[in-house]
BATI-740568 format. One record per residue (C-alpha): x, y, z. Coordinates in pm, whole numbers, plus 32768, in hexadecimal, padded with zeros to 4 digits. Layout:
# BATI-740568
XYZ ...
END
This chain:
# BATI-740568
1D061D217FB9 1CAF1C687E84 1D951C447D58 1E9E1D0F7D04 1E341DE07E5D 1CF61E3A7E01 1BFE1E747F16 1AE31D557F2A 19CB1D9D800E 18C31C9380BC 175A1D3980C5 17621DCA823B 18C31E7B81DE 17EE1EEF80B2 16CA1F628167 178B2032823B 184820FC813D 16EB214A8065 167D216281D3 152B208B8184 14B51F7A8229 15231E2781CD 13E81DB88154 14001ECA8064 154A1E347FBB 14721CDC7F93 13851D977EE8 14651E1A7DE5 152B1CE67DED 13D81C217D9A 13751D2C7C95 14CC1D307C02 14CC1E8C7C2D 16071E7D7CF3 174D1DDF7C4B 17B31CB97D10 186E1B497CF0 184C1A2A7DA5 1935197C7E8D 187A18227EC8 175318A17F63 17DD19EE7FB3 176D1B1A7F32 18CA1C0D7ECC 18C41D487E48 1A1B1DFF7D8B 1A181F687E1C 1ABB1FBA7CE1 195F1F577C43 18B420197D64 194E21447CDC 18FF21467BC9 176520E17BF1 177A21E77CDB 17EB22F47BB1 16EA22547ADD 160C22AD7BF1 15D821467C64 14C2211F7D52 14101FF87E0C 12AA20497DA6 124820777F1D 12DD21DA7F04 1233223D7DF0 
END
């Protein structure tokens, strides 16, 4: 959980939940098509963010 309890995924927690392949979330993560921070040299992702790129009708650009 990240602050205040918020959920913080890692990209193979993320991959599974968009049920993609990981390589797909470095894609987007490269492309900054997926919203992201960094912890050092660790890609995070906020699944409140998630949510809400999803109802934008985020995408990785491999789906499409």
């Amino acid at each position: 959980m990240g602050k205040h309890g918020e959920k913080i995924l890692d990209v193979r927690e993320l991959a599974e939940f968009l049920r993609v392949n990981p390589a797909a979330v470095y894609q987007g993560v490269k492309r900054g098509t997926i919203p992201h921070f960094m912890v050092g040299q660790q890609i995070r992702f906020r699944f409140s963010e998630i949510e809400k790129w999803m109802e934008a009708g985020g995408t990785t650009r491999e789906e499409e």
